[in-house]
KEZA-82451 format. One record per residue (C-alpha): residue in three letters; y, x, z. Coordinates in steps of 0.02 Angstrom, whole numbers, plus 50000, padded with zeros to 5 digits. Each point is the difference from the previous one (the first is absolute). Layout:
BEGIN
+------+-------+-------+-------+
! rest !    py !    px !    pz !
+------+-------+-------+-------+
!  ALA !     Y !     X !     Z !
...
+------+-------+-------+-------+
END
This chain:
BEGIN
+------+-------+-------+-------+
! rest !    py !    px !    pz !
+------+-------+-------+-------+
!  UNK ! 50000 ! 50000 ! 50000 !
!  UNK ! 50173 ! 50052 ! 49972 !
!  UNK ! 50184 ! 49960 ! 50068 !
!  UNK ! 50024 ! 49913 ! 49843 !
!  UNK ! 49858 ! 49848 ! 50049 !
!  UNK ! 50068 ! 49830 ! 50028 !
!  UNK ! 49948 ! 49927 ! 50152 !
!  UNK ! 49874 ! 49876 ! 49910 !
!  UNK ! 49929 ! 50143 ! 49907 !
!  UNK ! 49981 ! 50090 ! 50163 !
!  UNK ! 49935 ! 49847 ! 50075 !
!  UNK ! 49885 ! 49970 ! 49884 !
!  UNK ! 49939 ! 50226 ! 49981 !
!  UNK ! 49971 ! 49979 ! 50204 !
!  UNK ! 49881 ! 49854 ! 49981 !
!  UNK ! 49907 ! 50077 ! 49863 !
!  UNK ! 49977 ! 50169 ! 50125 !
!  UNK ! 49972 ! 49875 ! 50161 !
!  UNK ! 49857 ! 49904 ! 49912 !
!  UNK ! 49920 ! 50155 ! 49938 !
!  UNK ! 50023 ! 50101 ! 50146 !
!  UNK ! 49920 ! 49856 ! 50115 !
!  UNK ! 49859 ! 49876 ! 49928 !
!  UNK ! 50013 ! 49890 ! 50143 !
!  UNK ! 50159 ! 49926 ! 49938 !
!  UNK ! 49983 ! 49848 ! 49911 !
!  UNK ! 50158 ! 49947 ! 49942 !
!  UNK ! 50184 ! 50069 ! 49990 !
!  UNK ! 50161 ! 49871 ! 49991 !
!  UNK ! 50182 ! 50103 ! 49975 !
!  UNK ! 50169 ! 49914 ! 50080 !
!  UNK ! 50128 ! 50022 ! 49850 !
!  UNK ! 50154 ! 50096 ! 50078 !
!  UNK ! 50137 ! 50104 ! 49905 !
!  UNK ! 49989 ! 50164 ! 50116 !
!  UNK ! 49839 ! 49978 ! 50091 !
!  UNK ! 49801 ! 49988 ! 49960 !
!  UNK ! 49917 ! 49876 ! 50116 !
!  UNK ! 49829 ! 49976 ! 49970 !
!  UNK ! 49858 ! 49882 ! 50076 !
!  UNK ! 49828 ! 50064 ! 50020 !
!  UNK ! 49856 ! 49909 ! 50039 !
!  UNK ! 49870 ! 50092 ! 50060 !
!  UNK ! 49817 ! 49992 ! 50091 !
!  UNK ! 50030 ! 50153 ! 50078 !
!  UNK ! 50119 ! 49902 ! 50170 !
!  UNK ! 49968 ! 49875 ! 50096 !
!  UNK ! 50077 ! 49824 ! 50030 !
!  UNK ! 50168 ! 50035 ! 50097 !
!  UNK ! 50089 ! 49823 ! 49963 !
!  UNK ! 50171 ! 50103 ! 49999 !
!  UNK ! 50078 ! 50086 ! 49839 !
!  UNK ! 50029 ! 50198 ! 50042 !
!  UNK ! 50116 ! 50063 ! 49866 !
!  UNK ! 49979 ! 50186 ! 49978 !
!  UNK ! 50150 ! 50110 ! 49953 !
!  UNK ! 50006 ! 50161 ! 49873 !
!  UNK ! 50153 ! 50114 ! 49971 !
!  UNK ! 50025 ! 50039 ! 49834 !
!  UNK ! 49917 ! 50146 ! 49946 !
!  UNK ! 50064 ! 50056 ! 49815 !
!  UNK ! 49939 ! 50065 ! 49908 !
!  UNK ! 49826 ! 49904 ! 50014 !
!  UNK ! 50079 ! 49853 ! 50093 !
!  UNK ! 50178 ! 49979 ! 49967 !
!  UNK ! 50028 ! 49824 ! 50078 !
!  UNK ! 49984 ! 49950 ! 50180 !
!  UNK ! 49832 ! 49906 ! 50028 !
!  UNK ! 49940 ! 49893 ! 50113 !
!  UNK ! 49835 ! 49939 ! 50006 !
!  UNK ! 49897 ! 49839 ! 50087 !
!  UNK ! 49789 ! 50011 ! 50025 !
!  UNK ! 49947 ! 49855 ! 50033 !
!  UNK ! 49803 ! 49948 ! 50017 !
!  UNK ! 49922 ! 49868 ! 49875 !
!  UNK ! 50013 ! 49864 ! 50139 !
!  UNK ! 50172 ! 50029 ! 50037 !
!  UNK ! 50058 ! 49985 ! 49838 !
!  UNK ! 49927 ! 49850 ! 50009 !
!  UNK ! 50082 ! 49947 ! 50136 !
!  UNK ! 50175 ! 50071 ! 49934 !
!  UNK ! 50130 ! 49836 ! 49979 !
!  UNK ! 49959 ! 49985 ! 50208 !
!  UNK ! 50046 ! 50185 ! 50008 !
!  UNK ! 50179 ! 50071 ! 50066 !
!  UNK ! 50041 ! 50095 ! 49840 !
!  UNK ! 50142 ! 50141 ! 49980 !
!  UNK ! 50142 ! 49937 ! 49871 !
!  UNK ! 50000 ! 50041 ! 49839 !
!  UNK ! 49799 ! 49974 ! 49991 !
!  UNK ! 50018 ! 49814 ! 49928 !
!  UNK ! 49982 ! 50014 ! 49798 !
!  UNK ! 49816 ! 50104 ! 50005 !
!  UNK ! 49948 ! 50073 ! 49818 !
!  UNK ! 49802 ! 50064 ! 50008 !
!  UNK ! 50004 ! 50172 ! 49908 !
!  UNK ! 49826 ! 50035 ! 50048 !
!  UNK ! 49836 ! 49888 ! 50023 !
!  UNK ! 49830 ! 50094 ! 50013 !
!  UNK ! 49910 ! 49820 ! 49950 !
!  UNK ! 49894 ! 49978 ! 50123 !
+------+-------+-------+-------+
END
């Protein structure tokens, strides 16, 4: 990745290494936002915590050059997410990644 990646491109370039890197994720959903990635991940490899834990990334150019911030949340919590407390700016979800399972 370079400086010159828009944030979906970046968005989209972390999912890709996310997914491969870890093959208990089953599907990723990114947050459209002009300066930041935010990216869901729903993965097998948590547990059900009935609470959304955003995790935040600095920017890290030239790999990285956008802040991230990242939510893991297990297959029955995303299930569960419309009676979950959500961070703002996680309301219009786009999946970038489904393993089809």
């Amino acid at each position: 990745m370079t400086a010159e990646h828009s944030v979906e491109v970046t968005a989209k370039l972390l999912a890709a290494e996310h997914s491969s890197d870890d093959p208990t994720i089953c599907e990723i959903f990114w947050a459209p936002h002009p300066t930041e990635v935010r990216l869901v991940e729903i993965t097998n490899s948590i547990s059900d915590k009935g609470e959304v834990l955003p995790f935040r990334f600095s920017a890290d150019p030239p790999d990285v050059p956008h802040e991230t911030v990242v939510v893991m949340l297990s297959p029955d919590d995303w299930k569960r997410r419309d009676d979950l407390d959500w961070p703002d700016g996680f309301e219009n979800l786009e999946r970038v990644f489904n393993r089809g399972n």
